[in-house]
C-alpha positions as CSV (number, residue, x, y, z in Angstrom):
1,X,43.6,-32.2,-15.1
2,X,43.3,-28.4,-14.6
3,X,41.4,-28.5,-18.6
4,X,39.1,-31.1,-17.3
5,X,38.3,-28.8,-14.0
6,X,37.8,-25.9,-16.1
7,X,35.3,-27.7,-18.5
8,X,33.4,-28.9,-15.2
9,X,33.0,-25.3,-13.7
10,X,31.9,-24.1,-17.4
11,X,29.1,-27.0,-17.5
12,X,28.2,-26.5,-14.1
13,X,27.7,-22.7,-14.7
14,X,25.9,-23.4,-18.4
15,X,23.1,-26.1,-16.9
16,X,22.7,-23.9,-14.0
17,X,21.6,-20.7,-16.3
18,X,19.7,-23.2,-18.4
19,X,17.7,-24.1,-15.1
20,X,17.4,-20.7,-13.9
21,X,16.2,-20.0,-17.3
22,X,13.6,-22.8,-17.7
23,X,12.2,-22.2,-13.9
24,X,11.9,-18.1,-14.3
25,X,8.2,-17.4,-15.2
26,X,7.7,-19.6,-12.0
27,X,9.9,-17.9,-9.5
28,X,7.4,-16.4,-8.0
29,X,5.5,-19.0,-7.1
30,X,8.9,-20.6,-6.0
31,X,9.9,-17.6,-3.9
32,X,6.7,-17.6,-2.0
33,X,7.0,-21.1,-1.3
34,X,10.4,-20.8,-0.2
35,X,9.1,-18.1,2.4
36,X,5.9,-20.0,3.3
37,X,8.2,-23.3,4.2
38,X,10.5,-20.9,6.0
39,X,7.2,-19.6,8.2
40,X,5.7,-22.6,9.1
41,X,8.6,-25.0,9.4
42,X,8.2,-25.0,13.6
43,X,4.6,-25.9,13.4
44,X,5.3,-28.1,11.0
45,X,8.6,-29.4,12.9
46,X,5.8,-30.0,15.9
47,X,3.3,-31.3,13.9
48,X,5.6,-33.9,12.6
49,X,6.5,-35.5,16.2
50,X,3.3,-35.5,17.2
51,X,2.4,-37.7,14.4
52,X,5.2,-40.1,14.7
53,X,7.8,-38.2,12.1
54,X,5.2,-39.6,9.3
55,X,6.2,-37.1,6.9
56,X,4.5,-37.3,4.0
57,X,0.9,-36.2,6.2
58,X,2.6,-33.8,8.3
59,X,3.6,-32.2,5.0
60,X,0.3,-32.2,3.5
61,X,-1.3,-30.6,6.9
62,X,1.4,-28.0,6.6
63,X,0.6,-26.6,3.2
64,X,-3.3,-27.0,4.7
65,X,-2.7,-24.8,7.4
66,X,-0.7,-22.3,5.2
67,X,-3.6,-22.8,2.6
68,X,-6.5,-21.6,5.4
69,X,-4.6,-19.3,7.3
70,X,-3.3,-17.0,4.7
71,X,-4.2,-17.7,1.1
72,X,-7.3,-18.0,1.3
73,X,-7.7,-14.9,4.1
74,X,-5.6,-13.0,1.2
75,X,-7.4,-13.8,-2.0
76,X,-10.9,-13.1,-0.4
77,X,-9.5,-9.5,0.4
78,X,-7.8,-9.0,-3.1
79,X,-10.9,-9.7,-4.8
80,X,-12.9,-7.9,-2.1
81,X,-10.4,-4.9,-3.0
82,X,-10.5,-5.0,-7.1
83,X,-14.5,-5.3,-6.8
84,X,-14.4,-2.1,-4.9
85,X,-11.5,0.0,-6.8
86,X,-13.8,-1.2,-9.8
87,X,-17.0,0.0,-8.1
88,X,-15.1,3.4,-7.1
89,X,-13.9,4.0,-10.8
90,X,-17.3,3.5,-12.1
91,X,-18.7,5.6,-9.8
92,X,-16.0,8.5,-10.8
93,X,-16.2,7.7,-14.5
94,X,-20.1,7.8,-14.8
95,X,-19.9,11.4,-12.8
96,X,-21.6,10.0,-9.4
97,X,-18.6,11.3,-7.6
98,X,-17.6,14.2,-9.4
99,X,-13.8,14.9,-8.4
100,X,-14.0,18.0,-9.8
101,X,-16.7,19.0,-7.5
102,X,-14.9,17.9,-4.4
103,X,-11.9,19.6,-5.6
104,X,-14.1,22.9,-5.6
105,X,-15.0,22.4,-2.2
106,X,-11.9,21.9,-1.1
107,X,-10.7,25.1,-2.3
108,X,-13.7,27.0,-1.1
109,X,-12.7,25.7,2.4
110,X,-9.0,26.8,2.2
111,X,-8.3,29.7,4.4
112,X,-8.1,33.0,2.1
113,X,-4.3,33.4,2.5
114,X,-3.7,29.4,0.9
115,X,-6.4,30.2,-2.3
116,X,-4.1,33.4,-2.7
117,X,-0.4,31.4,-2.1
118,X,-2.2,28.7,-4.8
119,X,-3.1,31.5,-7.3
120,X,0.6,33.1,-7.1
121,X,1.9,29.6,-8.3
122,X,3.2,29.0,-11.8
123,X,-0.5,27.2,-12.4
124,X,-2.7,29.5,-14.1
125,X,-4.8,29.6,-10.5
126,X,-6.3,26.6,-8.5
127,X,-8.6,25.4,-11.8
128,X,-5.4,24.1,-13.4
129,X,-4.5,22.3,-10.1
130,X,-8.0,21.1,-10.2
131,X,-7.7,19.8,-13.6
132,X,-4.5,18.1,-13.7
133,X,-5.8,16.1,-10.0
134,X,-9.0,14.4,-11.7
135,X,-7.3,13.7,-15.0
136,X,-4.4,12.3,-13.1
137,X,-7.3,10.5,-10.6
138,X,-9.2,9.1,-13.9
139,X,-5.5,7.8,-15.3
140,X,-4.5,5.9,-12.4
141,X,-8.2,4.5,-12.3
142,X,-7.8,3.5,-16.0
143,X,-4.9,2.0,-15.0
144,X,-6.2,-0.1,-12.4
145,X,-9.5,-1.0,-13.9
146,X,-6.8,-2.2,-16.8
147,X,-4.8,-3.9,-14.7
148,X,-7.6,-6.4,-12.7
149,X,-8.5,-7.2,-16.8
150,X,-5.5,-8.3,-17.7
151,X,-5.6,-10.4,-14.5
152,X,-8.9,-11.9,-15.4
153,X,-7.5,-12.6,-18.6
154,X,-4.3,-14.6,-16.8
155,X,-6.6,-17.1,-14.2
156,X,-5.0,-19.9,-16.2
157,X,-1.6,-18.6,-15.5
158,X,-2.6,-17.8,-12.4
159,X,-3.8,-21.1,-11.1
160,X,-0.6,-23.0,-12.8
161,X,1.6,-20.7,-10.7
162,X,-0.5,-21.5,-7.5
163,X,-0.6,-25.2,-8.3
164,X,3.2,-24.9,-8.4
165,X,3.7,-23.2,-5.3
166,X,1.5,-25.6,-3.4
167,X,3.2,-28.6,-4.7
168,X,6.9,-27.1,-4.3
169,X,5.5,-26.1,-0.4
170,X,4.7,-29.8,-0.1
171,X,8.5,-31.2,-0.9
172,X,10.0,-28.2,0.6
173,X,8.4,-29.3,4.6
174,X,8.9,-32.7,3.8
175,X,12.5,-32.4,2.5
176,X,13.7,-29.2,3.8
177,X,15.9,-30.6,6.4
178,X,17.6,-32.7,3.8
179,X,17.6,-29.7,1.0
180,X,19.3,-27.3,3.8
181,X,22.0,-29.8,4.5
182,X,22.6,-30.4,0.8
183,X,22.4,-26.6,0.2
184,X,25.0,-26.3,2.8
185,X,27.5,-28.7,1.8
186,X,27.3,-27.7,-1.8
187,X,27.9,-23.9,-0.8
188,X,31.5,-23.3,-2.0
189,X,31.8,-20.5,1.0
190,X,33.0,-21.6,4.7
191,X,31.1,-23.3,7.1
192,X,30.6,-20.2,9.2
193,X,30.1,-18.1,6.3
194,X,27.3,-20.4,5.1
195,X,25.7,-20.7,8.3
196,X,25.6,-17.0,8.5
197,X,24.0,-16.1,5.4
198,X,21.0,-19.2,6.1
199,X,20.2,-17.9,9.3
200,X,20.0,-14.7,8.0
201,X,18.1,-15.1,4.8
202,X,15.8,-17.6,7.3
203,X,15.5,-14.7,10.2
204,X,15.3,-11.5,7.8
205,X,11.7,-13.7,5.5
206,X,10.3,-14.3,9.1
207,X,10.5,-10.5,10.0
208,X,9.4,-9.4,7.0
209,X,6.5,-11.5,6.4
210,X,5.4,-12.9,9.9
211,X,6.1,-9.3,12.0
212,X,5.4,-6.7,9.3
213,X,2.5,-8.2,7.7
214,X,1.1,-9.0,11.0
215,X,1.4,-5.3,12.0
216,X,-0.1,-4.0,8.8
217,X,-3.1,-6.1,9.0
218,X,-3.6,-4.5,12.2
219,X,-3.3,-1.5,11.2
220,X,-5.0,-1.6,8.0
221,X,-8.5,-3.3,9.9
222,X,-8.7,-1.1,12.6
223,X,-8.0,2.0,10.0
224,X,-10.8,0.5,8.0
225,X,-13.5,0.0,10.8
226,X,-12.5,3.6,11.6
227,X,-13.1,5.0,8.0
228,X,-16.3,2.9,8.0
229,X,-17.6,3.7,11.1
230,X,-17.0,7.9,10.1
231,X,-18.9,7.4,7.2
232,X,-15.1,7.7,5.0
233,X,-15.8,5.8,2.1
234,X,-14.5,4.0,0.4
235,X,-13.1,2.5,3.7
236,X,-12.0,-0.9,2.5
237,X,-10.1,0.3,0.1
238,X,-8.2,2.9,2.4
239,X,-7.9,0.4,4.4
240,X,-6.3,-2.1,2.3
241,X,-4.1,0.7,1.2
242,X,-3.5,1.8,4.7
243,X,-2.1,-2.3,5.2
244,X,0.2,-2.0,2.2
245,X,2.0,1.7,3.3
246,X,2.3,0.0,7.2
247,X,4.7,-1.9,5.7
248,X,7.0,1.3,4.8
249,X,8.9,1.9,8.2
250,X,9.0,6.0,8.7
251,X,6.3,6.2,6.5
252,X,3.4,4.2,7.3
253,X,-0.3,4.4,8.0
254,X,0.1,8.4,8.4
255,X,-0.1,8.6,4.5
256,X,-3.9,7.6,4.6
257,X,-5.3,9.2,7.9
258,X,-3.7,12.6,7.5
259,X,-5.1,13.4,4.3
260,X,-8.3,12.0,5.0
261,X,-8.2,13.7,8.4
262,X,-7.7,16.8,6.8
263,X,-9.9,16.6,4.1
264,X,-12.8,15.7,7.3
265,X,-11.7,19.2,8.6
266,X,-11.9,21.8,5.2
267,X,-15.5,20.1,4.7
268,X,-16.3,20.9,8.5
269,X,-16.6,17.8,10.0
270,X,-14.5,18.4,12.8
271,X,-15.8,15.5,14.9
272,X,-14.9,13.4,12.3
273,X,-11.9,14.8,11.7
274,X,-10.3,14.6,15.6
275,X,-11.8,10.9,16.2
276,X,-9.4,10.4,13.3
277,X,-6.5,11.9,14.6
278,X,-6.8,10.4,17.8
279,X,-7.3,6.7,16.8
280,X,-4.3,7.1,14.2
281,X,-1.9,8.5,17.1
282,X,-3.3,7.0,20.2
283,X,-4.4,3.3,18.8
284,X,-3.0,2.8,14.9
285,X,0.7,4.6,15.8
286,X,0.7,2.5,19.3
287,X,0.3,-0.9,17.6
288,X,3.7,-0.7,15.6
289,X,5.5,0.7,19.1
290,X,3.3,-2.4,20.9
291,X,3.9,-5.6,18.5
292,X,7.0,-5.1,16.2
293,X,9.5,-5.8,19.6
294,X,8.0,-8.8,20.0
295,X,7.0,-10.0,16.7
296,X,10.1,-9.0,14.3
297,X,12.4,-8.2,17.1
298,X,16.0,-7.2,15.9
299,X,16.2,-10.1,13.8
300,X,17.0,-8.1,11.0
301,X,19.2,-5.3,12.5
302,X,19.0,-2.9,9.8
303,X,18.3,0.7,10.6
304,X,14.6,2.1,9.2
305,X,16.3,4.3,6.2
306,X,17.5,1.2,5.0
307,X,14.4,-0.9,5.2
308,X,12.4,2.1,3.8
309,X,14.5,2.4,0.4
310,X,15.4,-0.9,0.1
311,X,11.8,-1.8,0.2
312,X,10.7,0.9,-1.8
313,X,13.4,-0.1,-4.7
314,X,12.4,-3.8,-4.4
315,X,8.4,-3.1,-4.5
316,X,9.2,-0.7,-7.7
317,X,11.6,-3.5,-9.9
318,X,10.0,-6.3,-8.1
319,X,6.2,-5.7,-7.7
320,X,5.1,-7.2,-4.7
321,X,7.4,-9.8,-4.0
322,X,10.0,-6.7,-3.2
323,X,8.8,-6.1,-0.6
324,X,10.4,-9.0,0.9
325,X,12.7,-9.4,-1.4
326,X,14.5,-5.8,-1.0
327,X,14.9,-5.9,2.7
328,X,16.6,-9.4,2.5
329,X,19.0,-8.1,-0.3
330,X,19.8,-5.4,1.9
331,X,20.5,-7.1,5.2
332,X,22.7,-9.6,2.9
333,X,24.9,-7.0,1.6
334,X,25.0,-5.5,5.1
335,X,26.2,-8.8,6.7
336,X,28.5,-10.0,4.2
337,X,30.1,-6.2,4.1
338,X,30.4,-6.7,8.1
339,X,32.0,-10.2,8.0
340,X,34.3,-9.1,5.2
341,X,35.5,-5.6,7.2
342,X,35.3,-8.1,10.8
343,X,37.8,-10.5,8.9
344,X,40.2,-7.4,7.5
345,X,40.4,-6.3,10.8
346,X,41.4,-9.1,12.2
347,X,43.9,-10.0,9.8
348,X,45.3,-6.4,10.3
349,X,45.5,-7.0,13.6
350,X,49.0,-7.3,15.7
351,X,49.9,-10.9,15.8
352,X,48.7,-11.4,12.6
């Protein structure tokens, strides 16, 4: 009997690596739908009564709400944002912005005591600095400009991966309820343990996705008006990049404005330069203070060094899906740490 257990557990575990196996170039499309089904399963919970729990159609306005209200949105400003990194490399490769140049006047607007604290460096004087910035600035264009080819080159790929997630989105509103409960009961942990670690995974996606992302679009439009409206170019793209560092806690927006407050100021725009500061402290810092309470809340309860590296390490081994992905592996570890020092304590405790 105990052979015949043994052999089951070692099947169980060889066909479930054989799936994981099989479904791996696909798991991000599957993750995304997971987290999509997650952030719309109220409206589509509502959208079911009201039409008389016929699933199957409530399902299939679900992933058409999900559909307009965010893919789309997002792959009109990814393409928006390759066509104008491409635009920008051009520019810098044909000479029309000459980095070198810029770099020039940048050092010809440094005080006379930061030219002299550059020059006592271990770089043979500012020209090395110089030098090493635009070749560094033409790499990571290279890079880039490589980058949206290869995607080009993957469409096929592309669209398989999208058809996948749309279809898995579909069974995942109209079956979740049954998949959670099956997911559930299968779970060899407790009861409480397993509704502990769902309702965390299920709180920690809607943070990161619905409250951060939220915040960074804010952030990254009204940074972009502002660049635009200054005359900052190129002010989608510092935008878009402004969005994508929002989502660093301690970090933030700051990484974008500063500089390119500072850089308004050495070149004498001084106008320019304080309408900057002032809508990146008065408007852009206020809108994290203003909508993360009420849009992520303390759902996920994990202190902003956390977040920050945990993010950080997910974005760099995961690409973007770390992003989500590291915070929820963090606030995992956290809680299953907690319950497992909660449950030693109280087993340590007198009467025990």
């Amino acid at each position: 009997m105990l052979s015949q257990r043994v052999s089951f557990y070692v099947l169980l575990a060889l066909v479930t690596l054989a799936f994981v196996a099989i479904v791996l170039p696909f798991y991000s499309a599957i993750f995304w739908a997971v987290v999509f089904a997650i952030i719309f399963f109220p409206l589509h919970s509502r959208l079911e009564a009201a039409l008389g729990n016929r699933r199957n159609t409530a399902a299939l306005l679900s992933v058409a709400i999900c559909v307009c209200l965010v893919i789309i949105p997002g792959m009109i400003i990814l393409s928006s944002l390759v066509r104008e990194a491409n635009n920008l490399y051009q520019q810098i490769d044909t000479g029309q912005i000459d980095i070198r140049r810029l770099l020039q006047q940048l050092q010809d607007a440094l005080p006379a005591f930061m030219q002299k604290w550059l020059q006592s460096l271990e770089l043979s004087g500012f020209a090395e600095l110089r030098e090493r910035l635009s070749s560094a600035i033409m790499e990571g264009g290279r890079f880039f400009a490589g980058r949206a080819l290869t995607f080009g080159q993957n469409t096929l790929q592309f669209f398989v991966a999208f058809g996948v997630m749309l279809y898995l989105m579909f069974f995942l509103f109209r079956d979740g309820r049954w998949l959670a409960k099956t997911i559930r009961r299968a779970s060899p942990l407790s009861d409480a343990h397993t509704r502990l670690f769902t309702s965390k995974f299920a709180s920690v996606v809607r943070a990161s996705v619905r409250g951060n992302i939220i915040i960074a679009l804010v952030q990254g439009a009204i940074g972009g008006v502002t660049f635009w409206a200054l005359g900052v170019a190129p002010a989608m793209l510092l935008g878009v990049l402004m969005s994508f560092l929002s989502l660093l806690p301690a970090v933030g927006a700051a990484v974008v404005w500063v500089p390119a407050a500072l850089y308004l100021a050495l070149m004498g725009y001084w106008l320019k330069a304080a309408i900057l500061v002032a809508v990146g402290v008065l408007v852009i810092g206020l809108v994290d203070n203003l909508l993360r309470p009420p849009l992520v809340g303390k759902e996920t309860k994990l202190p902003d060094y956390v977040v920050l590296i945990s993010t950080i390490g997910g974005l760099s081994l995961l690409g973007i899906n770390g992003f989500v992905i590291g915070p929820l592996v963090a606030a995992l570890f956290i809680s299953a740490w907690s319950t497992f020092a909660d449950e030693q304590g109280s087993l340590g405790s007198p009467g025990h």
